[in-house]
N, C-alpha and C positions, 0 to 999 in steps of 0.2 A: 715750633711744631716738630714732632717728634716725627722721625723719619722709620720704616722699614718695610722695606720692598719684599712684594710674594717671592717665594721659592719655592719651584714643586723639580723635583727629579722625571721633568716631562717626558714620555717617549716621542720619537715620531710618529705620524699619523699612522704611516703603512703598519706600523708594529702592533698595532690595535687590530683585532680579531673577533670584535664582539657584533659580528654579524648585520649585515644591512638589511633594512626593512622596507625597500626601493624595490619593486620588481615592474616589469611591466606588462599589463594585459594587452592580449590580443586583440580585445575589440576597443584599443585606444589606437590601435595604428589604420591610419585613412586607409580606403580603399586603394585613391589614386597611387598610390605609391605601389612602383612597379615590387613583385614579387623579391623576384633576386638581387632588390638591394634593400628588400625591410630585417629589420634586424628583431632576434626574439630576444634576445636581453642586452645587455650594455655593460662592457668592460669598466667597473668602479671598484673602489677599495672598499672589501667584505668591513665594514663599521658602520654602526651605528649612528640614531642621529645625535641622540645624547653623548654620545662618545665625541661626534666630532664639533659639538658646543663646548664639552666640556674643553676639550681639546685647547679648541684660541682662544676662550675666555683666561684658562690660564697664562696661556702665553700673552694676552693681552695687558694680562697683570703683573707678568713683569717685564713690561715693556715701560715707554715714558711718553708723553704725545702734547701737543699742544694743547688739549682738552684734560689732562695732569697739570700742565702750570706751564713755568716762565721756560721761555724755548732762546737764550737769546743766543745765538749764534751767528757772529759777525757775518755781513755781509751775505745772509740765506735768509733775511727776513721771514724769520717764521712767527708770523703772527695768526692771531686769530684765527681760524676759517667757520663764517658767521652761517647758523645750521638752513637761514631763509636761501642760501645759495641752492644746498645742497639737497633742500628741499625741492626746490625750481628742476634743478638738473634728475631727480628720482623721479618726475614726472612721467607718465609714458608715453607721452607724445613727441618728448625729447629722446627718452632711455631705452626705447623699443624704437626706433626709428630707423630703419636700413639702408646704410649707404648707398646703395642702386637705385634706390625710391624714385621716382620721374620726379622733377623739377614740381610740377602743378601738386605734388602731392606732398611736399615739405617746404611750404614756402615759409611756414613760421622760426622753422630751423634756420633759414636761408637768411629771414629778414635779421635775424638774434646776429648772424653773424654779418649781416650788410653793416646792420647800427654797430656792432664794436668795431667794424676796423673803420665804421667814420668816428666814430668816440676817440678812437687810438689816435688817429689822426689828427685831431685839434687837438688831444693833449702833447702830442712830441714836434707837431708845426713840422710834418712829413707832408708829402704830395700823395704818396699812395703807400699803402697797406698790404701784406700778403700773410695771414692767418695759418700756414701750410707747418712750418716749422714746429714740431713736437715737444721741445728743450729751448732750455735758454743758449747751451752749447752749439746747439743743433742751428740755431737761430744764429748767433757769430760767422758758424762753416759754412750758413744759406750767405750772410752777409759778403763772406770772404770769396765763395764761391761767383757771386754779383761783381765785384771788383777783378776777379782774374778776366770773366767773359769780356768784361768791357774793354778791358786793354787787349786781350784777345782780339776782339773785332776791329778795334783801335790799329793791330798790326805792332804794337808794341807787348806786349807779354813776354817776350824775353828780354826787354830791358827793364820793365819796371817790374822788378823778382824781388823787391825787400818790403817785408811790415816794420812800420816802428810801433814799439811797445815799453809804455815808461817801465820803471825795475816795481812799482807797488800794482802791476795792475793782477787780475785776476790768471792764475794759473791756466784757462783755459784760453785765453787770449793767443801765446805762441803755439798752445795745439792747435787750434784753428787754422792759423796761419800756416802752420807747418802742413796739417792737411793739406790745403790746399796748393801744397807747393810753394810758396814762399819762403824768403829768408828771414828771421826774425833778429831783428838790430834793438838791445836795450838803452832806451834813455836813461839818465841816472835823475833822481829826484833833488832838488834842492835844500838848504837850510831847513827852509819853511814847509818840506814834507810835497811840494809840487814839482808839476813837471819842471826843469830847467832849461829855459829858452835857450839858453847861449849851445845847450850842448844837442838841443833839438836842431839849431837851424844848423851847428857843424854834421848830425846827423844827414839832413836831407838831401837829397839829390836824385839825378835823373829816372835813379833803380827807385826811387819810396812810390810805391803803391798806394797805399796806406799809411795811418797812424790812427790806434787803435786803443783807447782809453776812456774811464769811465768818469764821471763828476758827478758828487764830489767820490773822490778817490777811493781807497780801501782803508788810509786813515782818519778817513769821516770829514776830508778838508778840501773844500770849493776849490778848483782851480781859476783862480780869478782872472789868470792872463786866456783865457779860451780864447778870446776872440782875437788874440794878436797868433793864438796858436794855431786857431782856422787860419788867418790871412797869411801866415808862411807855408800849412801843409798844402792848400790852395795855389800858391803862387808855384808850388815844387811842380804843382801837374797832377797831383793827387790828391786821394778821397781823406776825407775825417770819418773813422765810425767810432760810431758810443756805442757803449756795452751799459745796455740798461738797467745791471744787476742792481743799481743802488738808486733807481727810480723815486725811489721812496721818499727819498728826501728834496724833490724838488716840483711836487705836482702841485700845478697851481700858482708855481711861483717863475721859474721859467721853465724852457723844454729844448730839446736836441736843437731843433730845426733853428730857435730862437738864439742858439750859440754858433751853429753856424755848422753845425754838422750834417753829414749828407747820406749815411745809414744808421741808422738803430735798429736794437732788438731789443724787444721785452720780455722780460720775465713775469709772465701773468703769475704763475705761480707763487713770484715774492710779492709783488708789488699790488696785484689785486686781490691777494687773500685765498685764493685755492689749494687747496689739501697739495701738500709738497712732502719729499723728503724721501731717504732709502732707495732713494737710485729712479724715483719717478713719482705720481706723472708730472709732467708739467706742460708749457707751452710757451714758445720763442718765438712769436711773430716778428714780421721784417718791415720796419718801414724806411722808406728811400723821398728822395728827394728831385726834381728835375728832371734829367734824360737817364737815369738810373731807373726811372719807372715801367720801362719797356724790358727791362731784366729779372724783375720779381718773379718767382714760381708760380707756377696757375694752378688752379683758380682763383680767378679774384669772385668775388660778387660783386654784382650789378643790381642796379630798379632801374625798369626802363618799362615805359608803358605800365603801368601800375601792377610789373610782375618784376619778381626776384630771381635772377639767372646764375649762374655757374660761366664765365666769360675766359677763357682759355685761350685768347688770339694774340695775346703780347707779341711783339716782333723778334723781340731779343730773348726771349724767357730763357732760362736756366732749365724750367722744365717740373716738375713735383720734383717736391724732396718729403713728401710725406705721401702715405694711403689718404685716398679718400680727401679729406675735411681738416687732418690733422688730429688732434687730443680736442676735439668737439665739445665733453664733459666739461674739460676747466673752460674750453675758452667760453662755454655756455654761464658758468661761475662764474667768470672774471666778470663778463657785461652784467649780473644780476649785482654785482659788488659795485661796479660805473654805477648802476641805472641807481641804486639804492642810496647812493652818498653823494650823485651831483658834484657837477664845478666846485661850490664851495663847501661840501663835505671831501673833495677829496683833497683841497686844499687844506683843510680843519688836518687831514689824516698825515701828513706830511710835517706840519707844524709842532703835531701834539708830540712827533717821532723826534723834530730835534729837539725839542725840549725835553723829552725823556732821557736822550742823550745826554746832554750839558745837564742836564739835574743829579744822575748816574757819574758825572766826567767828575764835578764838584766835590761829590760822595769818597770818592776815591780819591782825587789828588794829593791828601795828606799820608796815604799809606802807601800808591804805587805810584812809579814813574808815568808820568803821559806825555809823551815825546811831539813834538810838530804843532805849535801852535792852538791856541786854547780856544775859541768857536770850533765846536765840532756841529755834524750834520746829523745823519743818519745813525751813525754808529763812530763809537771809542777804543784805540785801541792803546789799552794799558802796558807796563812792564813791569814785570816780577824780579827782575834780576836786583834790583835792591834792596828785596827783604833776603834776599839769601835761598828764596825757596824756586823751586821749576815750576813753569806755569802748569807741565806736565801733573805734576803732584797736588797742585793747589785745585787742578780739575778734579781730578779725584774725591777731596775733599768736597767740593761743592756734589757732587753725585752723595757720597754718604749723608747728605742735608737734605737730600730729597729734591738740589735743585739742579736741572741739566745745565753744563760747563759750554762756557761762549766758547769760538773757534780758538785755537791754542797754535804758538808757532809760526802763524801768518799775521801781513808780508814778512817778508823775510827782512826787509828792511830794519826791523825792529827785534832785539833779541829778548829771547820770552815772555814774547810775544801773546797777550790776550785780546781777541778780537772781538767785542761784546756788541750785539745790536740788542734793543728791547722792543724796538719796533712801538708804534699808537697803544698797541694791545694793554699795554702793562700798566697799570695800575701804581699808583703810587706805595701800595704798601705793596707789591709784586718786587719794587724795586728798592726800596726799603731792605727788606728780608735779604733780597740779594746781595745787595753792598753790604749789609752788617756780614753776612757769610763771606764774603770775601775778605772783609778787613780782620776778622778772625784765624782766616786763611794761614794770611801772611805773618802771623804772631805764632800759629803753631808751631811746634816740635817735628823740624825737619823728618827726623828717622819715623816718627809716626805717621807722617804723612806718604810715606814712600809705604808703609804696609794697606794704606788705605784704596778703595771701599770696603766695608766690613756690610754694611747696610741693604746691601744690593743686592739681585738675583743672581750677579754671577761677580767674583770677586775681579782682583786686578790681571787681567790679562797679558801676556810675553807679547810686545807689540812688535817688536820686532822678528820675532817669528813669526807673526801674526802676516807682516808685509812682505816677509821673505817668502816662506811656505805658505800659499793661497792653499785654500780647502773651500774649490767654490761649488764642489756638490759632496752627496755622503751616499 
């Protein structure tokens, strides 16, 4: 398929002049509204309406989106987002609903979110649930935040000052920590691309808090020793948290609680299909385990007496870490994505992902390197350094094909570095088309591929200016 992306020499909105057609009458403003605070017209940019269609239609075009094709990027599971969610959540029983509303008058709201944090719950084999947390990030710092209090209260918090963090886990992992005041101590990973026991238990001691890592990994590879990993973080005095980025590959098959871990956070937004990407929205609920349940942010929901309540009495709470409900919309999506594909549709959705994987790993292993052991999970992460070309360059390429470039560079563990997820979504000729473009890639003409995109709305970008000199308004 022949590729070439819109280009239009777009202005900014404000820069449009062609007059708005919005005014508003006098006899549309209620009576009850006091005098000297009704407004007789309203501060908006003089454009039209056709202007400002035309406007993001363009830019929409040259944009790239899950709803354009194959989105696989490592570890950000962007699959699908099925339109019956989105439907549900457009409702306006949902989408008009005002966070102040009395209890008796949203109790369908209340119930949607009672059932997914019990859904959440028997999928991760947690005790309790807290729906608050906005981000997957957001949802680690809730988690991190849950582990300082306790040693807090514990009367230890200045001795146990260290996280462990293997060296492949997720970048946001030592942020977290580090927010939260912590010190963050790296595991080093083994032959086999896992954690290494020997250098975990020389890690441990009186200072470990925590030990913060995800399964399977960021190189798509089960840590099979978990449970000798619980029984030493356990025995140090300290929590296990999962970082649930990579959910995806294990629903249905096992879960946190069943490894023996004592917080998790979810990424509703990777792992049950709601609209992600571009710095939002999403959703990081927290779930905990035992006497950590008394620390979760409030509100939790309640049914008690055949009503749905907002329960705010925890002993130990942390306190909100979000307005309100949290990101309501996705976590309203995520339960329509639960409620619609059941126990074993979400087990089917897990399955069909590492098989896309290892179908993807196969396709490739004759022309890149694939480092750590050959069962992968969720997601593959290949090497470019033996065809000669940067993985930097060979994305590129894949952009002038009309197909968006898996993650590049991460972990670091791995030098050029391709971090490919295809996620259930993809289709066998989705993944097809991709691996023939990639094996292509790697056979091109170095120097031409460093002039590449040619095809695209805006050509090759100075990146490194780019990360130096931020340009975050105009």
């Amino acid at each position: 398929m022949e590729f070439r992306q819109a280009r239009y020499a777009e202005r900014m909105l404000k820069e449009y002049s062609s007059g708005s057609s919005f005014f508003l009458h006098q006899d549309e403003i209620p009576d009850w509204i006091p005098a000297e605070i009704r407004r007789s017209s309203l501060i908006l940019p003089d454009v039209s309406e056709y202007d400002v269609i035309r406007h993001f239609t363009r830019l929409s075009q040259m944009n790239y989106s899950v709803d354009t094709g194959l989105y696989p990027l490592g570890s950000c599971t962007m699959k699908f987002n099925p339109k019956y969610a989105d439907k549900i959540a457009s409702m306006p029983e949902f989408s008009e609903m005002h966070p102040l509303a009395d209890e008796s008058l949203v109790q369908g709201s209340l119930q949607v979110m009672y059932e997914l944090q019990e859904m959440l719950k028997e999928i991760s084999h947690m005790d309790e649930v807290s729906l608050q947390p906005p981000a997957g990030a957001h949802g680690e710092f809730t988690g991190i935040r849950i582990v300082k209090k306790y040693f807090q209260d514990a009367g230890a918090a200045d001795v146990r000052d260290e996280i462990l963090i293997p060296d492949s886990a997720h970048g946001t992992n030592p942020a977290s920590a580090a927010m939260g005041g912590f010190k963050t101590i790296e595991i080093p990973s083994n032959s086999n691309g896992t954690v290494d026991v020997e250098a975990l238990k020389a890690a441990l001691s009186e200072r470990t808090a925590a030990l913060m890592i995800t399964n399977p990994n960021t190189l798509g590879i089960f840590e099979t020793e978990i449970e000798e990993i619980a029984r030493l973080v356990h025995e140090a005095g300290a929590f296990l948290y999962y970082d649930g980025a990579n959910f995806n590959a294990i629903l249905g098959k096992t879960a946190p609680g069943k490894m023996g871990f004592d917080i998790t956070h979810f990424n509703l937004h990777k792992t049950f299909a709601t609209p992600h990407g571009g710095g939002g929205p999403g959703a990081g609920p927290v779930g905990v385990r035992g006497k950590l349940a008394e620390y979760l942010p409030v509100p939790l929901v309640r049914y008690r007496d055949g009503k749905y309540m907002l329960d705010g009495s925890l002993k130990h709470s942390i306190g909100k870490v979000s307005a309100y409900f949290g990101n309501f919309g996705i976590l309203l999506r995520a339960w329509a994505y639960i409620k619609r594909n059941g126990s074993e549709g979400l087990e089917n959705v897990s399955e069909t992902a590492v098989l896309n994987t290892n179908y993807l790993a196969k396709k490739l292993a004759s022309t890149y390197l694939i480092p750590k052991g050959k069962l992968k999970k969720h997601e593959v992460v290949v090497s470019s350094e033996n065809t000669g070309r940067r993985a930097l360059d060979i994305a590129k390429y894949l952009l002038d094909e009309g197909i968006h470039p898996p993650t590049v560079y991460f972990p670091l563990t791995v030098h050029e570095a391709m971090m490919i997820e295809v996620t259930e979504s993809a289709s066998r000729d989705d993944i097809d088309t991709f691996a023939e473009a990639l094996i292509r890639a790697a056979s091109e003409d170095p120097e031409k591929l460093k002039k590449l995109p040619q095809n695209t709305a805006v050509g090759r970008v100075d990146e490194v200016k780019a990360a130096r000199d931020l340009k975050l308004k105009w």
